[in-house]
N, C-alpha and C positions, 0 to 999 in steps of 0.2 A: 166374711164379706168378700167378693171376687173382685180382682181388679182388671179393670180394662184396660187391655194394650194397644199400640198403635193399629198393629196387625187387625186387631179385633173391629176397630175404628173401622179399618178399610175395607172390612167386610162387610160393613153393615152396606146396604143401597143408599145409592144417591147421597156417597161423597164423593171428594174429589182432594188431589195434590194442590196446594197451593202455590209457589213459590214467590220470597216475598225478596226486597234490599231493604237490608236495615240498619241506620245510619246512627251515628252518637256513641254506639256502645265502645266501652275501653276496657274491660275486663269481664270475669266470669259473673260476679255478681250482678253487670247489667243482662248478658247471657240468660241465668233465673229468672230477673225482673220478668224482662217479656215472654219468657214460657209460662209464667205463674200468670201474669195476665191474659196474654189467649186462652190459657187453658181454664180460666176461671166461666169461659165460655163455654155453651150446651153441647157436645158432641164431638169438643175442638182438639186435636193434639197437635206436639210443638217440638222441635227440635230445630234453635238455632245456630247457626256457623260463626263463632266470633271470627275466624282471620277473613271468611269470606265475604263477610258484613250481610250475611243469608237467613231465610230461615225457610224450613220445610213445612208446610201446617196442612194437618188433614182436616177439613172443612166440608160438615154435614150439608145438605142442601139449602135447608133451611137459615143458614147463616150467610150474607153477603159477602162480598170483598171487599166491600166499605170496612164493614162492620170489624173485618180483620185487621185493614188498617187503622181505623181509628184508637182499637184496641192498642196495638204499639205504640201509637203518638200520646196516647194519655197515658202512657207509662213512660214519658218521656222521648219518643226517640225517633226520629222520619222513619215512613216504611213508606212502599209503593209497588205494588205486583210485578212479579218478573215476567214478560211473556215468553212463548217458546222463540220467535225469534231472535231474542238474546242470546246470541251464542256465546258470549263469556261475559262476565264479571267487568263492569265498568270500576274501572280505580277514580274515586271521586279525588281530587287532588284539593278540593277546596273546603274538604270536611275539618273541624278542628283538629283531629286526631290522625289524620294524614302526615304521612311524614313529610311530605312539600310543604305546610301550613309548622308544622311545628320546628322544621329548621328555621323556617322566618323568623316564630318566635325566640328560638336561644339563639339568633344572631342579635336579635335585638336586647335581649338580655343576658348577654356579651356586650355589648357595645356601653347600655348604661351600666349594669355592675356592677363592673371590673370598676369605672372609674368613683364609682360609689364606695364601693368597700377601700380600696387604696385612700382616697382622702379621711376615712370613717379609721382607719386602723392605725396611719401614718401621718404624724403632726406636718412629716415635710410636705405635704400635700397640702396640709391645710392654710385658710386665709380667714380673713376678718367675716362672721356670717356666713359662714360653709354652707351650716346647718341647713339652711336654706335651699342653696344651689343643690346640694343632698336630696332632700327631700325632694325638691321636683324632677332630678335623676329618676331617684327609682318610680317613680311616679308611673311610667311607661310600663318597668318591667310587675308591679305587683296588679298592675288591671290587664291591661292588654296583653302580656308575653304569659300573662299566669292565669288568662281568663279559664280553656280548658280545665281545670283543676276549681275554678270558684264555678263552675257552668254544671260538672259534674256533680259538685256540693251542694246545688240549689238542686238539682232532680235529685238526689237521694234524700233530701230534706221533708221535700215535696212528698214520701213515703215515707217517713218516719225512719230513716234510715243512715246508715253512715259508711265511708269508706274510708280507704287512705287520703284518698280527694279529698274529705271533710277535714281531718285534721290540717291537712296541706293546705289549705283555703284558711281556715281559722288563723294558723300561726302566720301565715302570711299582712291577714291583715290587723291580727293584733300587734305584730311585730310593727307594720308599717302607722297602725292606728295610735298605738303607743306612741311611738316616737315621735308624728306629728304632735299627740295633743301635749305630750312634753315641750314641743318647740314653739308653738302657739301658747302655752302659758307660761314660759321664759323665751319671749322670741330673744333675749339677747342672753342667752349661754353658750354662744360660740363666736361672739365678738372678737374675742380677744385666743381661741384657741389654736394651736399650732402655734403662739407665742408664750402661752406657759406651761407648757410641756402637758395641757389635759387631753384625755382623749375625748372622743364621742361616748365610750361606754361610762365615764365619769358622770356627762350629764343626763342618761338617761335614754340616750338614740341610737337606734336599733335598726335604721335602713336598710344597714349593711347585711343583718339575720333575713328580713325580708327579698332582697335581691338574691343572694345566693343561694336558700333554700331553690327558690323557686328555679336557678340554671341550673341546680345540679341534678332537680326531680325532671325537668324539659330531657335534657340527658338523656335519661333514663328510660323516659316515656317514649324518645326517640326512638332509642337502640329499641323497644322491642315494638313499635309500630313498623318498622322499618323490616322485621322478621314475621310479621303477622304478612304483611302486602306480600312478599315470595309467595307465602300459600295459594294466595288469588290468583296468582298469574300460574297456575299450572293448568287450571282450563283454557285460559286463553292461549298457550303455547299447543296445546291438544289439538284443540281447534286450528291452530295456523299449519298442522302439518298438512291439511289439504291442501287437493287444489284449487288455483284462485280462479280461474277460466275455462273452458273447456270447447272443441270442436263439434258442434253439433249439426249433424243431417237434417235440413230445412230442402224442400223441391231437388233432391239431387244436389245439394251444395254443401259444402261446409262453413260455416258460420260458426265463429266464436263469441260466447257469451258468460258472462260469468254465473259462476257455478249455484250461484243461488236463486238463481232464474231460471236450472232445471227443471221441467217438471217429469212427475211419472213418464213412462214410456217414450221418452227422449229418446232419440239414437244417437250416438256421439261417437268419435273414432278416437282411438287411443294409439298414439307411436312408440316405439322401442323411446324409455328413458323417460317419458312423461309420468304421471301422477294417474293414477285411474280417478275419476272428478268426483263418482257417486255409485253406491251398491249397485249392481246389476247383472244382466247373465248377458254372457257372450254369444254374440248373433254370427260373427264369421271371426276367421284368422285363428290363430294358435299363437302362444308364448308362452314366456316361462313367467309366474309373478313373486317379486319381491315381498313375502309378506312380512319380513322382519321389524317391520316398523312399528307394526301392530300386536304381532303375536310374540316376536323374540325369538323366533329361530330360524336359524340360519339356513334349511334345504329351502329353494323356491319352490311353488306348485306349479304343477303344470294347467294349462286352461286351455281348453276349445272349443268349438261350439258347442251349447246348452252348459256350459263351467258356469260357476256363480262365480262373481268378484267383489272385491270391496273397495268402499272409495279409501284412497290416500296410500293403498299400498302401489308401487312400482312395477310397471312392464319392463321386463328386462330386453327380451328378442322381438317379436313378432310385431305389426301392425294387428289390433284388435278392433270389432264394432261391438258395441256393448246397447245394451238395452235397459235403460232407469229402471231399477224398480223401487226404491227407496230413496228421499232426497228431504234435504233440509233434518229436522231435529226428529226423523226416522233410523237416518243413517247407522251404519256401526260406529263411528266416529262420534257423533255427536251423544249413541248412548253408554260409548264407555265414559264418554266428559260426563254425562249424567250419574255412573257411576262413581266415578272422581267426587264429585260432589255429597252425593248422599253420602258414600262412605265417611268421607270425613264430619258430615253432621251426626251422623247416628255415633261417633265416639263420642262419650259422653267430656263434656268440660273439665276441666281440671281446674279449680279456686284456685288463684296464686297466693301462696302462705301466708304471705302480708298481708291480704286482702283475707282471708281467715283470720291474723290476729287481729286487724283492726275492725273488721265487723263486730266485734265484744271490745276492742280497746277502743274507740271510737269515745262511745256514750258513755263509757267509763272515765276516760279523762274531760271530756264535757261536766258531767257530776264533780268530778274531785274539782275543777278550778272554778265552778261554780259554789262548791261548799266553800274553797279557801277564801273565795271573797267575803259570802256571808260571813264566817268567822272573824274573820281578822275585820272586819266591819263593827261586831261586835266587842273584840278583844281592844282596839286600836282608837283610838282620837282621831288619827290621821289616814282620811278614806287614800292617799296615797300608798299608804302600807297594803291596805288590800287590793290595789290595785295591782302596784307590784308584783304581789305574792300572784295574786290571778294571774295574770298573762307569764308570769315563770314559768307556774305549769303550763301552759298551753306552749311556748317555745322550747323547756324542756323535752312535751311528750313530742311536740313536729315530728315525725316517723321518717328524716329525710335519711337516716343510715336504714331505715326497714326499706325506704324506697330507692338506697343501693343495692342493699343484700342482693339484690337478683340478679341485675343487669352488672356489675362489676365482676361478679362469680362466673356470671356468663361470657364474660366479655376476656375473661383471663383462662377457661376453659376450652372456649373456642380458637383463643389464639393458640392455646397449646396443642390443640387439636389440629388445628390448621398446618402447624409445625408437623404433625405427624401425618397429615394427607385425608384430616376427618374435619366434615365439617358439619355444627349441631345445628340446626335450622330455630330453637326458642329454650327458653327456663320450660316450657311444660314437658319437653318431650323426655328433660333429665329424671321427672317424675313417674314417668311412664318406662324406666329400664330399672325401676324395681324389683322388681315381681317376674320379669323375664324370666320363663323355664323351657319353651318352645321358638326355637327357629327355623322357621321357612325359607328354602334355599330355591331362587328359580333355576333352571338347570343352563340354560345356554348366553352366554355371558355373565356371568355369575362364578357357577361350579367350573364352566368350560371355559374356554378360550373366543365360542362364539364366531369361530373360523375353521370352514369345512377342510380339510387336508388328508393325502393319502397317509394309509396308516399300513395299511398292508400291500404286498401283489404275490395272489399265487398263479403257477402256471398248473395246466392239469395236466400237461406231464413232467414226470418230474425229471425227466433228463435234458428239460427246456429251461435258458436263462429267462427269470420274470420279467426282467427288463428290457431284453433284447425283443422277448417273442410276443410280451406283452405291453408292458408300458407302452414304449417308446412307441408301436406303432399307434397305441390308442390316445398317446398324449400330440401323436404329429394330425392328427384326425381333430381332436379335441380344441386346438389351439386355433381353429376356424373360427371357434364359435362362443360366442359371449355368457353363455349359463357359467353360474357362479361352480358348480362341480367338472364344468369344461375345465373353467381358469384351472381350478386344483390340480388337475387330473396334469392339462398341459406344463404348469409351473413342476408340478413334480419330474418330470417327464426333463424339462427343460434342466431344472439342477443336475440331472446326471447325463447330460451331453447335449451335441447338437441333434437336433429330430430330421428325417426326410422332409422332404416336402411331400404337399399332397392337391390334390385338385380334383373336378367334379365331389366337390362337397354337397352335401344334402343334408338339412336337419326337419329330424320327424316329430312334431308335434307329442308330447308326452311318452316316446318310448325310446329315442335315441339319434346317432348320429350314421352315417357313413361319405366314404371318400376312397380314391383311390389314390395307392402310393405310388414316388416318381417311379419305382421299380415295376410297378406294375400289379403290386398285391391289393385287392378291397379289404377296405375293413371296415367291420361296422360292429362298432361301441353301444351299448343300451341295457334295457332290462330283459330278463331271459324271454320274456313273452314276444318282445320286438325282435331278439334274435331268429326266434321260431319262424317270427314271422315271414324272414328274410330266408329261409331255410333253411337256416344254421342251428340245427337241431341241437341241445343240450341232451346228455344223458343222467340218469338217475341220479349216479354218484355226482354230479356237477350241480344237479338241482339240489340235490341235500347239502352240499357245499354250503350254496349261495345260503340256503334257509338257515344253517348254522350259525351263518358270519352276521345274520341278522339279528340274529336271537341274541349274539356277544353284542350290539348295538353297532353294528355299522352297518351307513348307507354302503350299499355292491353293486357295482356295475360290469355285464361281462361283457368280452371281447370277442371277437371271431374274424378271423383271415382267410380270405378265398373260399369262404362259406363253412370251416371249421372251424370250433369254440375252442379258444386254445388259455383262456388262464382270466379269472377277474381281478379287478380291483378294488378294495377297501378303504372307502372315506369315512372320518368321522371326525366331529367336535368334540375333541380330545378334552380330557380335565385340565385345567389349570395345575402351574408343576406346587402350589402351596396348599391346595384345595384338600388333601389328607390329611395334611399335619394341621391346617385350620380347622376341620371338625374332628379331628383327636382332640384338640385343643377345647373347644366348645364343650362336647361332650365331659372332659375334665372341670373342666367350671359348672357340671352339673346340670346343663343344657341339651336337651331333645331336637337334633337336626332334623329335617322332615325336606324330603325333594319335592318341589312342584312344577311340573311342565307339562307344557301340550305337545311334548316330542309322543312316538309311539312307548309303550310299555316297556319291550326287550330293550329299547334304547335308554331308557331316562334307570333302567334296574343294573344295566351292564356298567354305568356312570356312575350309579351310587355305590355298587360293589366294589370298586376301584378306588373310591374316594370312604368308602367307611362306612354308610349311612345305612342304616336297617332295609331289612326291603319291605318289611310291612309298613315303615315311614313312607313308600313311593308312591305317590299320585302323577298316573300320567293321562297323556289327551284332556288337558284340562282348560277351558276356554276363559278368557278375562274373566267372564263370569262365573264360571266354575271354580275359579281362584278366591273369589270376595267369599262363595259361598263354602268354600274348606276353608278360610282364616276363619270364619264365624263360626263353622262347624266345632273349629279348637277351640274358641274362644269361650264358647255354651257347654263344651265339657270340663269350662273350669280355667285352660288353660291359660298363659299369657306371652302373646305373640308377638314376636320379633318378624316381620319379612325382608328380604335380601332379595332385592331383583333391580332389573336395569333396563328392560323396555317398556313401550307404551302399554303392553298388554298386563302389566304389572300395576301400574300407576294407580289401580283402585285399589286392589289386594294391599297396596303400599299405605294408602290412607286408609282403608280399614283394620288392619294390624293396629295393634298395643304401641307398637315401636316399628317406622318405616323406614329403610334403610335400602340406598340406590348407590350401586356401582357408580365409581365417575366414568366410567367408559359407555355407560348408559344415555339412552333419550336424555332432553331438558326436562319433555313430562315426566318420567319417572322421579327422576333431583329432583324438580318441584313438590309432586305429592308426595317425597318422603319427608321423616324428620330428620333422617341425617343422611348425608354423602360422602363418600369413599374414593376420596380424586386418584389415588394408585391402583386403586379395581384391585385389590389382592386381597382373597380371602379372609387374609391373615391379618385386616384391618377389622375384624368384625368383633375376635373377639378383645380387643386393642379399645376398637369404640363404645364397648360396655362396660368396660373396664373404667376408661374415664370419665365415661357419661354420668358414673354411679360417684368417680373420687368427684365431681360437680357438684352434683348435687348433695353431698354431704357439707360441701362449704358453704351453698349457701344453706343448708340449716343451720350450720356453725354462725353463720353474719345474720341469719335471724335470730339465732337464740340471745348472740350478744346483745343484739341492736334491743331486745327487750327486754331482756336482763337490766341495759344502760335507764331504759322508762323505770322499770318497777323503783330499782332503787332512785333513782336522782326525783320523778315526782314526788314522793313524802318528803325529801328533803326541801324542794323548793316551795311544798303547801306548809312548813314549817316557818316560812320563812326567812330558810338559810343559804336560800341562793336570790340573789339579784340576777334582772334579765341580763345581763350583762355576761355572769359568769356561766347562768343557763345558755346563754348562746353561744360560748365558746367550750362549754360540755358536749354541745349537739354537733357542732363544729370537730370535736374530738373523736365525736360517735361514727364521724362519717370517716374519718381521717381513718380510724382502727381496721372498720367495714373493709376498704381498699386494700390498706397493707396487709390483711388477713387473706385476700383474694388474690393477691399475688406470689400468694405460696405455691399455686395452681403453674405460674410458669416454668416448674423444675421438677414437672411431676413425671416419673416413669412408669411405662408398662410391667 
């Protein structure tokens, strides 16, 4: 029997993408709920984004938009169709599971408590009918600061189902159900305590188990709502690197309007240092364009009229008029955000372990404290015995050390990592450096340094100083003029003395410079074709030169004085000085480094050969898109990818990788759509950060295994009836207590 895939979906006629916001979900198993429910629909496929609160759905004709929303909402959980003029991801602040919403609630459950448990533990607190005053304490924190957790128990109920949330909900109000109906059927057993040395566990009240489960799992659910929302903001930081306004040609005028009120065929002027507004081709002017923003590397293009541009990269020199030809959610900008996005839905979810033990521990401890009541109902005279014995096991199993294991493992992992300049963006991404056998290296700020500088100067004669007959004249020429290979050229020039001066400068649109010196020499700086042009004829050996120095991967620019070519010069984005001994390193751990860049070929092969890397690993000219589609390429022959990049052009290839990992000297979009960041930019942090991403993630298997280890054995013992809620809740108290101190081994760990 054949199975249909998305792809196959999308071929059929008269579908279409759907894009939806879908609100409620807290972990992976809501994530399946509503793919298993779309797709229970005729034609439907699903692939939801839990950090992004998204989901993608291909949607035959035949099926509504209703029809897709209402699907969601009967599986529990708001939806509402994204249109295209959303340019990024609204952060709902007011959703339960927001981190704005749920700091409210553990300040409020901080505030009752604290003062809850302190009278409940410590007689000096206590007064005549505490008990009381107790009880309506925690009142606040087990409905309202604990509603999220009893909100997500009632929709998985509603399906026959169970999470951590279930148990969490259960002990919570058996813990606080107890207690009341304990205190309402002796309202006077704490008349007299704090005066003779009883505590509250003596008579039977358990406030104190209620209130604190529920701050310490808020905690928890904080720290990783608070790491889910980064994700979402890396569209929206995408998007803001446009521009917000732009000069538009109206009757002979220029008029500013904002940039989303371009339409096609606009004409708009663009100035040295502006923002280019929106794709288009250039109608007059010439300059040089920044496209590093975009693409990550460091040579500008040259542009002039009939040049295509793109919106959000940089005009360096010229005044330009441009001509719309794409605007709004056409854009390159807006489809690499598009890219951002789908990449990271199409990685498939990761269950968080706890949420895998507890899908089968769940209904299992529901069964076992529902038999011990039966039993002991049977065994017992006194229906309080089985009462007891029941809600033991339901406070024993509370899963509140399963619902540290993650967020304290993560939380003492990251700080260590922090300490060494790595930073883990969630618990899934630790699960995700597994299986790593391939790493993707992007080449220009990354491998490199990402900064154009001279590397060579030859003169073509050789009884000529480089510096005297070459540099320095092409660096007093150069320092006119603002193109980011000028500065190089000039800064070089400048550390090895004072330069002439120079005057009647002229710069030529994509081929080079000239000026003349105070002494009276011209010189003109360019490509050999521009020299030509000027007269300054180059001979054979001079042209095999230049094609030489290109093929070892440097940009070359030649020189010529009084219309003789007398020596060039060699720029390049030199490696990084740790970038060898980093993929020696790699490689020894077992690991396949792989280059990827849109530099030219001779260039991204002369970089890897220097640094170590195979040359059959090199992929160059390779476009944002060309990048998603080699991670996927690895990933379909098996492999399991790490990428390593730092600009915007990266930022998808980043979220579709196994494992994403952004220089800190990189874009915010890149840090955003990776899972991890590298704030010292040095190689040599990479393979550092899988190193301890892997010592992580072993501890928290270590704090899950205990944390259920502590269930298997302490439940049979309290359906025996050999624990009181009392000492059950200072077991579970213990449980969490071990969890922590077990995570804190993580702060003294070394590479």
């Amino acid at each position: 029997m054949s199975s249909t895939t998305p792809q196959d979906i999308l071929q059929q006629p008269e579908t279409r993408v759907l894009n939806l916001n879908v609100g409620g979900m807290t972990c992976a198993s809501c994530v399946g709920r509503v793919e298993r429910k779309l797709r229970k629909l005729e034609g439907v496929d699903a692939s939801v984004n839990l950090p992004l609160e998204s989901a993608r759905v291909i949607v035959p004709a035949s099926i509504s938009d209703d029809q897709i929303v209402q699907a969601v909402e009967k599986a529990g959980y708001s939806a509402s169709v994204k249109h295209d003029e959303d340019s990024s991801p609204e952060l709902d602040t007011t959703s339960l599971h927001s981190p704005e919403m749920l700091k409210k609630r553990i300040w409020v459950a901080v505030i009752f408590a604290v003062p809850v448990f302190c009278i409940t533990m410590f007689s000096v607190f206590q007064f005549p009918h505490w008990g009381w005053v107790v009880a309506l304490l925690a009142l606040p924190v087990v409905t309202w600061a604990s509603w999220p957790f009893h909100r997500s128990a009632a929709i998985n109920a509603r399906h026959l189902s169970g999470t951590m949330d279930t148990l969490v909900s259960l002990g919570i109000i058996a813990s606080y159900g107890f207690s009341l109906v304990s205190l309402i059927a002796y309202p006077y057993v704490t008349a007299h305590a704090g005066h003779d040395g009883m505590s509250a566990h003596d008579h039977n009240l358990y406030f104190d188990s209620s209130t604190m489960v529920a701050l310490f799992l808020l905690v928890g659910r904080f720290i990783e709502a608070r790491t889910q929302r980064r994700s979402s903001e890396a569209l929206r930081k995408l998007l803001d690197l446009g521009a917000k306004d732009v000069a538009v040609i109206q009757n002979g005028k220029e008029i500013r309007i904002p940039v989303k009120d371009l339409l096609p065929d606009d004409e708009f002027v663009v100035r040295p240092g502006e923002k280019i507004a929106t794709d288009g081709v250039v109608l007059s002017g010439s300059s040089a364009i920044d496209e590093s923003l975009l693409t990550g590397e460091s040579v500008p293009v040259e542009v002039s009229p009939g040049s295509s541009v793109t919106g959000a990269t940089v005009n360096v020199s010229g005044a330009l008029t441009v001509r719309a030809t794409r605007v709004g959610s056409e854009t390159t900008l807006a489809q690499m955000g598009k890219l951002v996005s789908e990449a990271q839905s199409s990685k498939a979810p990761i269950a968080r372990l706890a949420d895998r033990i507890s899908s089968v521990f769940v209904p299992i401890v529901l069964a076992i404290a529902a038999l011990t009541f039966v039993v002991w109902l049977l065994v017992s005279p006194d229906i309080s015995d089985a009462f007891i014995a029941g809600v033991s096991v339901l406070i024993i199993a509370c899963p509140c050390a399963l619902g540290l294991a993650t967020p304290t493992a993560l939380l003492a992992g990251t700080g260590r990592g922090s300490q060494l300049g790595i930073l883990i963006k969630s618990a899934q991404v630790l699960e995700d450096t597994r299986g790593v056998n391939t790493v993707v290296l992007d080449k220009t700020g990354t491998v490199t340094t990402g900064d154009v500088e001279v590397i060579q100067v030859e003169a073509f004669s050789s009884d000529a100083d480089p510096y005297l007959e070459v540099l320095a004249p092409a660096a007093a020429v150069e320092q006119r003029s603002e193109h980011p290979i000028a500065r190089a050229i000039a800064a070089a020039g400048s550390a090895r003395g004072t330069l002439p001066e120079s005057q009647d400068f002229k710069s030529y649109a994509g081929g080079g410079v000239r000026a003349v010196l105070a002494d009276g020499r011209t010189v003109v700086v360019g490509k050999a074709d521009f020299l030509d042009e000027r007269r300054a004829f180059l001979n054979d050996y001079q042209r095999e030169l230049i094609s030489a120095k290109e093929h070892e991967g440097f940009t070359t620019v030649a020189v010529a004085v009084n219309g003789k070519p007398v020596g060039i010069i060699c720029l390049q984005d030199a490696p990084k000085p740790d970038s060898a001994q980093s993929i020696a390193e790699l490689k020894a751990l077992g690991l396949r480094p792989v280059l990827l860049t849109g530099d030219a070929l001779p260039v991204a092969q002369a970089v890897a050969q220097q640094v170590g890397i195979d040359e059959s690993d090199v992929f160059a000219q390779v476009s944002p898109e060309d990048k998603v589609t080699k991670v996927r390429e690895l990933q379909d022959a098996g492999q399991t990818v790490a990428m390593v990049g730092d600009g915007v052009n990266d930022a998808a290839a980043l979220a579709q990788a196994d494992l994403g990992i952004a220089m800190g000297s990189g874009t915010d979009v890149a840090m955003e759509a990776a899972d991890m960041t590298l704030m010292r930019s040095e190689l040599a942090s990479v393979p550092t950060a899988l190193k301890l991403s892997r010592a992580t993630l072993r501890l928290i298997k270590s704090n899950l295994f205990w944390a259920f280890i502590y269930n298997v054995v302490a439940i049979p013992v309290a359906a025996l009836g050999l624990l009181n809620p009392m000492i059950a809740g200072a077991a579970m108290a213990f449980s969490s207590v071990f969890v922590v101190l077990n995570s804190l081994r993580l702060t003294w760990w070394k590479p």
